[in-house]
C-alpha positions in Angstrom: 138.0 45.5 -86.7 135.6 47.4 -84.3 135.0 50.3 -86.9 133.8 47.7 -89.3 131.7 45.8 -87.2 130.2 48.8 -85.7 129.8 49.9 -89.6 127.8 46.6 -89.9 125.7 47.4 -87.1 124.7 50.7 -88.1 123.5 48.9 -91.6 121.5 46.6 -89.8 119.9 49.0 -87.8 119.2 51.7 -90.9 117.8 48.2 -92.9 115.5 47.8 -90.0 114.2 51.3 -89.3 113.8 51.6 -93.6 111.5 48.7 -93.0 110.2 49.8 -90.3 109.3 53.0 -91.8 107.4 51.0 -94.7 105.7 48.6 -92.7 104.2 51.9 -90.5 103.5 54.0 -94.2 101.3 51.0 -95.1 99.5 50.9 -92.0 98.7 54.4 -92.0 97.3 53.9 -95.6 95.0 50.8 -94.7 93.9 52.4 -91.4 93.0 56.0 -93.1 90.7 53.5 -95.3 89.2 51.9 -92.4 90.2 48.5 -93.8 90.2 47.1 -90.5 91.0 43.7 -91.6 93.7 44.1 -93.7 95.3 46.4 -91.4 95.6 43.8 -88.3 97.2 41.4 -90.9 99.8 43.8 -91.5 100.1 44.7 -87.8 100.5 40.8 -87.3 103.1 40.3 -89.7 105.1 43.7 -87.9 104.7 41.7 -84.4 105.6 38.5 -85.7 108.7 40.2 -87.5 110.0 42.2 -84.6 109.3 39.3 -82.1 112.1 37.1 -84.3 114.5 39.9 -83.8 113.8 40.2 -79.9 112.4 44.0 -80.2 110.1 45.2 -77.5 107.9 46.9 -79.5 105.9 43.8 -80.7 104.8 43.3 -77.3 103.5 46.8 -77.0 101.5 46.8 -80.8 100.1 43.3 -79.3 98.7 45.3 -76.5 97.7 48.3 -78.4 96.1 46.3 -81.4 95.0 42.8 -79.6 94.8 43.6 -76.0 97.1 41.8 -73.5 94.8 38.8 -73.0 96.5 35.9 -74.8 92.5 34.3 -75.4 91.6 38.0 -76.9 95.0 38.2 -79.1 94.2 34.2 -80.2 90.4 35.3 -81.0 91.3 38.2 -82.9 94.3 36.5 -85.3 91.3 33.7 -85.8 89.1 36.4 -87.0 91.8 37.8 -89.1 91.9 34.4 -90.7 88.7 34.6 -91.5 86.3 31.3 -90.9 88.2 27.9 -90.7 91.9 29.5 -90.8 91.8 28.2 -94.5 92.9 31.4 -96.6 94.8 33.7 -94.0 96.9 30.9 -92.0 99.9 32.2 -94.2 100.1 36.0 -94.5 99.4 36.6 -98.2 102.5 38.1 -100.7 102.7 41.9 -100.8 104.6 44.2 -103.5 107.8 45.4 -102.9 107.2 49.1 -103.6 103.9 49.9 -101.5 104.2 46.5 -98.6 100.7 46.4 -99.7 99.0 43.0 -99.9 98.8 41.4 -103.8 95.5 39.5 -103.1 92.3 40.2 -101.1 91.0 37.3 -99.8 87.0 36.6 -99.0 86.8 33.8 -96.8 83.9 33.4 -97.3 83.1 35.8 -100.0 80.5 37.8 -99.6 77.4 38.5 -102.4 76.3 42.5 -101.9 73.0 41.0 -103.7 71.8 37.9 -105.5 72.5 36.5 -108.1 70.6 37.4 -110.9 71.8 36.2 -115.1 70.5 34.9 -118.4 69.4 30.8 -118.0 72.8 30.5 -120.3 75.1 31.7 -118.0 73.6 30.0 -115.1 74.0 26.9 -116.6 77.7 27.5 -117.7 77.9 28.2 -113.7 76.8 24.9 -112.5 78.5 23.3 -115.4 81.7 24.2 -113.5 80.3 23.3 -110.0 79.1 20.2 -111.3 82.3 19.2 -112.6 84.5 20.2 -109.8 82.2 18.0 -107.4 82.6 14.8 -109.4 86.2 15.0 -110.3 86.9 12.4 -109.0 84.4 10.7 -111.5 86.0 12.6 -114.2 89.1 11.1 -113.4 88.2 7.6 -113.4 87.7 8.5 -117.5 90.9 10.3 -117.7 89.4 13.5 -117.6 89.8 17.1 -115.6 87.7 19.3 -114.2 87.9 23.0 -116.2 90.9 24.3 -114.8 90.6 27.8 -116.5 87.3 30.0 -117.1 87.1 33.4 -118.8 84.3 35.6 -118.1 84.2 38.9 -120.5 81.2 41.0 -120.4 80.6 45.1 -120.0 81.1 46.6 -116.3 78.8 45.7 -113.8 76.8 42.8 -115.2 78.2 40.5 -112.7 81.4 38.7 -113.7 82.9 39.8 -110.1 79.4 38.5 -108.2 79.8 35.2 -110.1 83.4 34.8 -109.2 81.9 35.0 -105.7 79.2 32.6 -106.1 81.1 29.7 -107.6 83.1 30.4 -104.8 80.6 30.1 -102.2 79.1 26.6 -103.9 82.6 25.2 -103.8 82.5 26.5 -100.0 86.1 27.3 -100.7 87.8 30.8 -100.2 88.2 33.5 -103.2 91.4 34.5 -104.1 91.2 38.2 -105.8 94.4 39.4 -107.8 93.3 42.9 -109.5 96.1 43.1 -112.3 95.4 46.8 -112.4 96.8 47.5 -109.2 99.9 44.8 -109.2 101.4 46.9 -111.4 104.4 48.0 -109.5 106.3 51.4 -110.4 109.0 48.5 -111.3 107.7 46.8 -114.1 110.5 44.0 -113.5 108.8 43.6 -110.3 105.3 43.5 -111.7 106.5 40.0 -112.8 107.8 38.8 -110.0 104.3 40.2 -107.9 102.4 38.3 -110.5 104.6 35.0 -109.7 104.4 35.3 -106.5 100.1 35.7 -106.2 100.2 32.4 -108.0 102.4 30.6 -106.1 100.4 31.3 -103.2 97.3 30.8 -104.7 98.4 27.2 -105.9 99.5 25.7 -102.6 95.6 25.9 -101.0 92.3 25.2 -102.0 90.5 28.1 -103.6 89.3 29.9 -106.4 91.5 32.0 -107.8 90.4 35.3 -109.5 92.1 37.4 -111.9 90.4 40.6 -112.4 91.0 43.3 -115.1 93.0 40.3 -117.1 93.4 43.4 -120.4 95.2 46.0 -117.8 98.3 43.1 -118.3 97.3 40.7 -121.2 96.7 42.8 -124.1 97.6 42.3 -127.4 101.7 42.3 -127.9 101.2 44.0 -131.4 100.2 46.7 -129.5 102.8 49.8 -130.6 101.8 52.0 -127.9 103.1 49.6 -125.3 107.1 49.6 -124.3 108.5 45.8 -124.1 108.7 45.6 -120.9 104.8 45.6 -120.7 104.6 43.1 -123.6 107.2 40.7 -121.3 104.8 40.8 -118.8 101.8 39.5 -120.9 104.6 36.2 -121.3 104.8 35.9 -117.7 100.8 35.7 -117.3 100.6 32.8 -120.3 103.3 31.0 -118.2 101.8 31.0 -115.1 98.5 30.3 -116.7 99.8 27.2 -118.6 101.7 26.2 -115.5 97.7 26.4 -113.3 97.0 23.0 -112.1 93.6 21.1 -112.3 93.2 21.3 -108.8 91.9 24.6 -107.8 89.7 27.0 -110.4 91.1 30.0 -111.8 88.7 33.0 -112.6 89.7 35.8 -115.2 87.3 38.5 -116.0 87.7 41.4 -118.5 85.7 44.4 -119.7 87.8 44.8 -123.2 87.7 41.3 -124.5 88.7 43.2 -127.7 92.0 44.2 -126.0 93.4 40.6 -125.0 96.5 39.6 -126.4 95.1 36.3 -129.3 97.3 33.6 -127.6 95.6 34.5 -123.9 92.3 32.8 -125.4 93.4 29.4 -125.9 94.7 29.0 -122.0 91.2 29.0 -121.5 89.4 25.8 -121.3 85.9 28.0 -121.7 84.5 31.5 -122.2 81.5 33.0 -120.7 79.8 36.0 -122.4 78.1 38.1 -119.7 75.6 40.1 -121.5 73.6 43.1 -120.1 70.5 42.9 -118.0 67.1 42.8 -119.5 64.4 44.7 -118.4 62.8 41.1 -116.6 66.0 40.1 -114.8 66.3 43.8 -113.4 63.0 43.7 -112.2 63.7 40.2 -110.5 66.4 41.9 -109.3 64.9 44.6 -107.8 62.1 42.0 -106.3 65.2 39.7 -104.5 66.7 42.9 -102.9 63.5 44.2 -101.6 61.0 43.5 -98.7 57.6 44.6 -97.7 58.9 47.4 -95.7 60.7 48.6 -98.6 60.2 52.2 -99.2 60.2 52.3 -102.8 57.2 51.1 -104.2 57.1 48.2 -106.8 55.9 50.2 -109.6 59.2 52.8 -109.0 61.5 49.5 -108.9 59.7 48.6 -112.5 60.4 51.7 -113.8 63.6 51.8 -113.4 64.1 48.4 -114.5 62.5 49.7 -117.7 64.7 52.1 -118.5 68.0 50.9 -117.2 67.8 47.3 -119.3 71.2 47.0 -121.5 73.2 49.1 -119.2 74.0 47.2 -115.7 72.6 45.6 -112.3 75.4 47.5 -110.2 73.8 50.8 -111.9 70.2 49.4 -110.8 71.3 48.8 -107.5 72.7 52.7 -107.3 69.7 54.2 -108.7 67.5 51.8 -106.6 69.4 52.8 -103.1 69.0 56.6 -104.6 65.7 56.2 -104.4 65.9 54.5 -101.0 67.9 57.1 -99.4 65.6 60.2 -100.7 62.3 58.1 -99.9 63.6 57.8 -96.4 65.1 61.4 -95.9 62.6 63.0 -97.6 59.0 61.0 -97.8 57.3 59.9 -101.2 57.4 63.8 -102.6 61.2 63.5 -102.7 61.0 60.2 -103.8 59.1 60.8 -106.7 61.6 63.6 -107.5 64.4 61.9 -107.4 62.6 59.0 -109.2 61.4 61.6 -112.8 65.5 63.2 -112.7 66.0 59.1 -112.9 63.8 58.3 -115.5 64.2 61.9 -117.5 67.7 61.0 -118.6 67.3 57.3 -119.8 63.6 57.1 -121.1 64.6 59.3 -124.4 66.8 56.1 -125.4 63.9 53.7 -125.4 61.6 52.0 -128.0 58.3 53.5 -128.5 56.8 50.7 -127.9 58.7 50.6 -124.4 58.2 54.1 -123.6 54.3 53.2 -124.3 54.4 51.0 -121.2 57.3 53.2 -118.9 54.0 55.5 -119.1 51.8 53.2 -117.8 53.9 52.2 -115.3 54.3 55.9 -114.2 50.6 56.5 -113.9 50.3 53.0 -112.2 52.7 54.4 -109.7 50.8 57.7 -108.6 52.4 59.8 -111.2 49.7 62.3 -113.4 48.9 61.6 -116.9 50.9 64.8 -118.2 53.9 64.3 -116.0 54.2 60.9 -117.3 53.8 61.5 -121.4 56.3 64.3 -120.2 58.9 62.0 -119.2 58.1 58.9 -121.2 58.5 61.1 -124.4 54.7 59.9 -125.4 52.0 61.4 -126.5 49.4 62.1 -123.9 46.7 61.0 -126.5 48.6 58.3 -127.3 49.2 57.5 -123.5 45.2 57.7 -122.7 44.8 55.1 -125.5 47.1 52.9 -124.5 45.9 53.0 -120.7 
């Protein structure tokens, strides 16, 4: 009888230092990324674990993390919250495998730059705003808010950014589920992950985001995929046809191509994101700056010029190229960095748009020869034009 019970024991305690091993794997991992905040939530959900079981050591990581100040430990669990306690209150689900978290929450969420799209998406925006202020109007003529929106779009033409913003309008928190990562090493378990972010995202107010829907919900005809991958795309209709009218739910994809043809109707609306223009790069470019900025207007234009069709997060990179080199360097590096820029993209323009990248060159301090050089313009054709 002792044998067994101490047998027992032992399997407790190996459970618990297995677990405990995880839980200190995962904190490792979040602190070598400096992820600060997730890292206290998992160091509050060790404390609170090994306070339940009467072990010392929670005391100890309270110190060590929080300080011993009960006020300081109370402050810092609020900030871990995030503002208003609304999203964090309840530590969020994690995977099995890695113990790490299966949503990042933004409470608020927070937009790296402005908002900047075609009048058509903007209004599809505030469409959705609009209705999830007045549904209680809806109601009263036995209607619902749009319960399910789609965005597909190219990479970095803002489908994440307006996630964020309808977010911020509904002043409720953002709920991120990145499918690509929730993939566990157990595909059975991917399922169960996927379950689980939805249940958790269903009992609060937010707006819930599914990003990179094609890494799950691609097309079942798909040969190259094993069935257990195509199960999982049957999970994600079920939990999508299961979504309530309560809260918004997000998806975004890059490979609209991709999606499985029964994923489309669980959508109440699609909205195309197409890529920037030339004009909404520049007022891009004119929202992000200042007068102190170092890079001149005409640069900013110039790169608006050439990087129209591709994306704003490739704008912003090239812009804060610029930036860094201007600032390092003075307005010689600048203008370096600024013709390597503007020497790989202006080939792939219009003559009629390289015509005026020119202009814009010489405008910006640049000679004559050095900009028909880069522009790919005549220089005769460049004095003309100017």
């Amino acid at each position: 009888m002792i044998k067994k019970e101490q047998q027992q024991l032992d399997k407790k305690d190996s459970a618990q230092i297995d677990r405990l091993r995880s839980e200190l794997v995962q904190i490792a991992r979040l602190g070598a990324k400096g992820d600060g905040e997730r890292l206290r939530i998992q160091v509050l959900r060790l404390i609170r674990a090994l306070r339940a079981e009467g072990d010392d050591l929670a005391d100890v990581l309270q110190a060590a993390v929080f300080g011993r100040d009960e006020a300081t430990t109370a402050s810092a669990i609020r900030s871990v919250r995030g503002q208003g306690g609304t999203s964090l209150s309840v530590p969020v689900p994690t995977d099995g495998d890695s113990r790490l978290d299966l949503l990042r929450v933004e409470d608020p969420p927070v937009m790296p730059h402005p908002l900047v799209q075609s009048p058509n998406v903007i209004r599809r925006l505030d469409t959705l705003v609009a209705e999830r202020r007045s549904a209680s109007k809806l109601a009263r003529a036995n209607l619902q808010p749009s319960r399910a929106v789609l965005f597909t779009g190219p990479p970095g033409v803002g489908k994440t950014l307006a996630a964020r913003h309808l977010a911020l309008q509904l002043q409720l928190p953002l709920l991120v589920l990145d499918l690509a990562s929730v993939i566990s090493s157990f595909l059975g378990r991917t399922g169960n992950n996927i379950k689980q972010a939805f249940d958790f995202a269903k009992r609060r107010d937010c707006v819930f985001f599914l990003d990179e829907l094609d890494a799950i919900a691609k097309r079942r005809d798909d040969d190259s995929d094993i069935g257990e991958l195509k199960r999982l795309v049957t999970v994600l209709l079920q939990e999508i046809d299961l979504w309530g009218p309560n809260n918004l739910l997000v998806a975004a994809t890059n490979h609209a191509n991709l999606l499985d043809p029964a994923v489309w109707r669980r959508f109440d609306s699609t909205v195309e994101f197409p890529s920037p223009t030339a004009d909404q790069l520049r007022e891009l470019g004119e929202l992000v700056s200042d007068k102190s900025d170092l890079v001149p207007r005409e640069w900013r234009d110039a790169l608006a010029m050439v990087g129209a069709n591709s994306s704003q997060s490739d704008y912003i990179r090239d812009l804060n190229s610029l930036r860094r080199a201007t600032l390092l360097g003075g307005k010689t590096n600048g203008r370096q960095v600024l013709t390597e820029l503007l020497a790989a993209r202006a080939p792939d323009l219009k003559l009629g748009d390289r015509k005026r990248l020119a202009v814009s060159l010489v405008k910006a301090g640049i000679s004559q020869r050095e900009a028909s050089k880069l522009a790919k313009v005549a220089r005769e054709t460049l004095r003309s034009t100017l």
